[in-house]
Each structure stands twice: as structure tokens, then as C-alpha cells.
C-alpha positions, 0 to 999 in steps of 0.5 A: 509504759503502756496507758491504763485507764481505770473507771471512776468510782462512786462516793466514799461510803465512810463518813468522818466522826469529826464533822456531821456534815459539809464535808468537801468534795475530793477527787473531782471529775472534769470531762470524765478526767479524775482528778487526784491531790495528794499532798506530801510532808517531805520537801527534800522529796519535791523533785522525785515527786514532780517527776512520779506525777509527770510519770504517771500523767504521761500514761494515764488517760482518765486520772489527773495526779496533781501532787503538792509539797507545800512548806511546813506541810504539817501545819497546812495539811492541820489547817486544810482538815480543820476547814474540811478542804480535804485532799485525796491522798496524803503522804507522811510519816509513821509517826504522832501526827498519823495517830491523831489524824487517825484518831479524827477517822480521817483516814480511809480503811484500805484493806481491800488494796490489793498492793497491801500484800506487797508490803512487809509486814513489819512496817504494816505492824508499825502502823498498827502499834501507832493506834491510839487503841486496836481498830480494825482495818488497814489506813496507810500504805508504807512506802518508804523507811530510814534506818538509824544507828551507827553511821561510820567512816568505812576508809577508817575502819579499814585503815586501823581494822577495826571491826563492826560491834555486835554487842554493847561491851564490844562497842564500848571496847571499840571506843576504847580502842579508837580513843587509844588511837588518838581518833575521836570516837563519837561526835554529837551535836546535842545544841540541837535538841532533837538529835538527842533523840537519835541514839535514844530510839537507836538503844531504845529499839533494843532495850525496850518493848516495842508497844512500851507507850501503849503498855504504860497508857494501859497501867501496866508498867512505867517508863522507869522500868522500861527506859533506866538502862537506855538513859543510863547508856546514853549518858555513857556515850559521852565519855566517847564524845567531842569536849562540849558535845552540847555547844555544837548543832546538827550541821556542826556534827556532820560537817566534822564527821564528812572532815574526819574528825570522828570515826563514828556519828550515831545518826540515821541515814537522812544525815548522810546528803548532808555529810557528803555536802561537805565531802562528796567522796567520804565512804560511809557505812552503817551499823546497828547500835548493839546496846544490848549484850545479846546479839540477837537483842540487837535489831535495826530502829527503821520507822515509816518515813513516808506512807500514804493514807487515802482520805475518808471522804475520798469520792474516787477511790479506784482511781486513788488505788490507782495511784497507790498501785503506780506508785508501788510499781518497781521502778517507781520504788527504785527511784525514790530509793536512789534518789534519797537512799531510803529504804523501801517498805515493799518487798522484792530485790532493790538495790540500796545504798552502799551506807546501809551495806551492814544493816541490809541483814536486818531490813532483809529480815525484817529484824526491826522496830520503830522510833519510839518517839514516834509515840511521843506527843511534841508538846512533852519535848522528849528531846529537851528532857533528854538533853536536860537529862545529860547535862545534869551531872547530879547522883540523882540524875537518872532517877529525876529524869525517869520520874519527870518521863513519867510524870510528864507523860501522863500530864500530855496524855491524859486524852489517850491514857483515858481512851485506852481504859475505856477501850480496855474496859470494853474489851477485858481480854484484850491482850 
């Protein structure tokens, strides 16, 4: 590669609405060398990380890229902001925490980032349905997507010639079909509550509005009205499931699908390292869950997995473009992208991994939507109602479960339900 040099730019004009003043320097300049800090959540992505930052250091003279994948990088990015020891970029995911920290106006607007034209629209549109209420700007690159839905043994499907479900009678139909094989359809390993979460958001992208938490914040539906059917469905899975899915963990569950035990899993791709630990040669390939009965009701759930956000008190931010913009180069891309089989949110040819074969339709196309507990704050634990939800064999089940969402919801978001009245006051023909 070809050295480049950009000039250092002067201080960043935006100030942070959470602190009047003191805020720490980013970006710092030693012998007319820029240094960058970027800190990034994923520790499963270190050593990609290590090598785009030697990558980049080796050709490029005037900007040092210094990147950190602390553990638990959450909580220590938390701990940084709150003592104003601010990094220049950071690299997480599309998901509650990004709306908070962009709530604090923690993040810098970047519309004028020219590789912003590169990215595909429907990953910047997530970003913008995570906005607490409707700003102006652009405050984070997608970089990098996962997909979820149906993962499943291709050698299998071939063996018995079954065929990919388009819709969620042909899916139960196909259940059917295995059990009458003497295979387990499904396995699940529910002991570990947040894996109730993924056939969720996997139905959930088909059965309800994208913008459905913003819609409710805004008094203008429940969640009882838009997630009945996604719950019911959920349960129906377990007629299709291993005896006592809920005593058995995430491990349990991809250990038995790698072993064969299972024709089908319904987790996202970041399972698969996992499943080929245990079996290396296992042939894997994924659908989208049909949970709707109309084909063309049915799109892939794929969320931001990883997008960078360059800080507000960025005091460099040509030389944090420039570090965006390499990042955004092709090969840069491929990279992270074979190395843990993601999904890339720039356009452009990039060769994925073969598990996603059946889902490349609908990344190509852009037929997708986000997790939707993306939106959910943690401390309501959606995951454990969830799970709470299927163990209760009750005639009232379903309606307890659809009360307590909504009752629990407005208790964890009073803060934002209150923002967005304001906002909706303000603007009365906001749509």
C-alpha cells in the first residue's frame, strides 16, 4: 500500500451537553505525529484488530492508530465517559448503549464523512430508529452486521431432501416431517436466558414494526397489540424442541447441533465458531425464519454488530476520518469479514461465508431489520420474562406475559416515554 498523510485538524467544534467544561484532550500530537485511540467492544475481534492497526500504522506517516479491546469494554468505556477520559473513536454495537451514549451527545455528527455514501442504507436507517427522538445528523459508520434465523445441517437437508421453508406453515410442516423421520427438529439451550431472545427478534422482524418501541413510547400502540403472535409462535417452537430445552445452556445447544443431533438450531451466525469447535467439517447454512405466512412478510433480522462513532470532543477529526476511510477500504472489509464470517454493511462484491448462502438474497437486497431487542434497556431483562413466559404452562399465560411487557416497559422507560412527549409536543406533525 501506498503511504498517505492527512493534516491534522484544529479542535472539534461540538461540545458535550454532559459536562460544561474540563473535558479531556483526544487525539494528541507529538512531533507532528496524530495519535488516534479507538476502543472497540468485540474480544473475539482482537486479533483482526491488532493487525488493521499495524496495517494501518505501516502506511501511514503522520497518524498513529493506537486501538484497545479491553475486557468488559462496556463497562470501561462507561467508566472512561464518566470521568471525561475520552477516546477518539469508538467501535460498538447498534444497540441500547449507543442510544444512551447518544442521548449524553457523546458522539460526534459525521454527515460530512464522505465514506458515508458507501454504506447501505438500511443499517444507517437502523441507527436512526435507535434515536431516542429524531435528531439531525449521521453519529456512526456501520461497519459490520450478523444475521440471524434458522442455522441448519445442509448434509441433512440433503440426505432427506427437505426443502427450505418460505413460509411459517411450510416451517411447522417441515418440522413435522423431521420428527416423522425420528430427527430432532430443534434444539434450544434456553437455561441460558438470553438465547430466548433469538427466535424472538428472529419472528419478531416479521410480525412487527420495525419502529414498534418508538411507536409505544409515543402512546400510539402497546406491545400487546404488536407482539401476541411473535410470543404465541415462540411457544409453538417447543412442540419441536429437545425434552427440557430450559435445562440445557448455549454450549449445550451448539455442541449437540455440531454432533448432529439436531437438524435445525434457530441462533444467529456469531454461533457458528462455536458449533465448528466442536465439529470442524460440519456443513452449516442458514435461513430466514418465515414466521409470517406471506413470503414477502418474511426479511432477514441482521443488526449493526459493530459501527464506529468518532467522539464529540474529537480534537482531530480529519485524521479520525482517516482512520474510518482505511477501515472502509475493500480489503480491510474482507478481512474482518472472513475472519469472523460477518456481514459487511458497505456496498460492494464481498465474498461471505457459505453459512449465509441462503440468506445472501435478502443482505443483497436489503430486505432486512434489526433486533428489536436492540431497544430494550437491560435492566427490564426481556430475556428472562421471555423465558418466564415459556415455562408457564397456564390458560393465562400469553395474556400475563403481554401485560407485564408493557407494564415493565413503561416502569425501565419512563425517562425516554417522557422525552419523546416532549419532542412530539414540540413538533406536532412529526410523523
Amino acid at each position: 500500500m501506498k503511504k498517505r498523510t492527512v493534516k491534522a485538524a484544529g479542535a472539534g467544534a461540538l461540545a458535550l451537553v454532559i459536562s460544561a467544561a474540563g473535558l479531556a484532550g483526544c487525539g494528541s500530537q507529538d512531533d507532528g505525529v496524530v495519535t488516534i485511540e479507538m476502543v472497540q467492544y468485540k474480544p473475539e475481534a482482537v486479533d483482526v484488530f491488532e493487525e488493521l492497526e499495524q496495517r494501518f500504522n505501516e502506511t501511514h506517516d503522520d497518524i498513529r492508530l493506537v486501538i484497545e479491546s479491553p475486557n468488559d469494554a462496556m463497562t470501561i468505556l462507561k467508566t472512561r465517559f464518566i470521568r471525561e477520559d475520552y477516546p477518539d473513536i469508538v467501535a460498538i454495537g447498534g444497540d441500547i448503549n449507543y442510544s444512551n451514549f447518544l442521548d449524553a451527545n457523546l458522539f460526534m455528527d459525521i454527515s460530512d464523512f464522505d465514506g458515508l455514501a458507501d454504506i447501505k442504507q438500511a443499517y444507517l436507517d437502523m441507527d436512526k430508529e435507535l434515536e431516542y427522538v429524531p435528531m439531525d445528523g449521521v453519529y456512526a459508520v456501520p461497519y459490520m452486521a450478523n444475521a440471524a434465523g434458522v442455522l441448519y445441517n445442509r448434509e441433512m437437508f440433503e440426505q432427506y431432501g427437505w426443502n427450505i421453508p418460505t413460509t411459517w406453515d411450510e416451517f411447522i410442516a417441515l418440522c413435522e416431517e423431521i420428527q416423522a423421520e425420528g430427527v430432532q427438529p430443534l434444539y434450544f439451550g434456553y437455561r441460558d436466558v438470553w438465547t430466548c431472545l433469538a427466535p424472538w427478534n428472529a419472528m419478531a422482524v416479521d410480525l412487527a414494526p420495525s419502529d414498534v418501541c418508538y411507536q409505544v413510547n409515543a402512546g400510539e400502540t402497546t406491545f400487546a397489540e404488536n407482539y401476541r403472535e411473535v410470543a404465541d409462535k415462540q411457544k409453538q417452537l417447543l412442540d419441536y424442541a429437545q425434552n427440557d430445552p430450559f435445562a440445557f445452556s448455549y454450549n449445550d445447544a451448539c455442541t449437540a447441533f455440531a454432533r448432529g443431533e439436531s437438524a435445525m438450531y434457530v441462533i444467529g451466525s456469531y454461533a457458528v465458531p462455536q458449533i465448528r469447535s466442536v465439529n470442524p467439517d460440519i456443513d452449516i447454512d442458514s435461513f430466514v425464519f418465515p414466521a409470517s405466512n406471506d413470503p414477502e412478510e418474511n426479511i432477514l433480522n441482521s443488526g449493526n454488530d459493530l459501527q464506529l462513532s468518532v467522539m464529540a470532543n474529537c480534537e482531530n477529526k480529519e485524521a479520525a476520518y482517516e482512520v474510518l476511510r482505511f477501515l472502509l477500504e475493500d480489503e480491510n472489509v474482507q478481512y474482518y469479514v472472513d475472519d469472523q464470517s460477518a456481514v459487511p454493511c458497505k456496498k460492494g462484491e464481498f465474498e461471505l461465508a457459505s453459512m449465509l448462502d441462503s440468506m445472501k438474497p435478502y443482505i443483497e437486497e436489503g430486505r432486512l431489520a434489526d433486533y428489536q431487542d436492540h431497544h430494550y434497556p437491560a435492566e427490564m431483562s426481556v430475556d428472562a420474562m421471555i423465558q418466564t413466559y415459556l415455562l408457564d404452562d397456564s390458560e393465562t399465560a400469553l395474556d400475563d406475559f403481554m401485560e407485564r411487557f408493557d407494564t415493565e416497559w413503561v416502569r425501565y422507560n419512563r425517562d425516554v416515554i417522557r422525552k419523546v412527549e416532549e419532542y412530539t409536543q414540540q413538533h406536532p406533525d412529526s410523523e
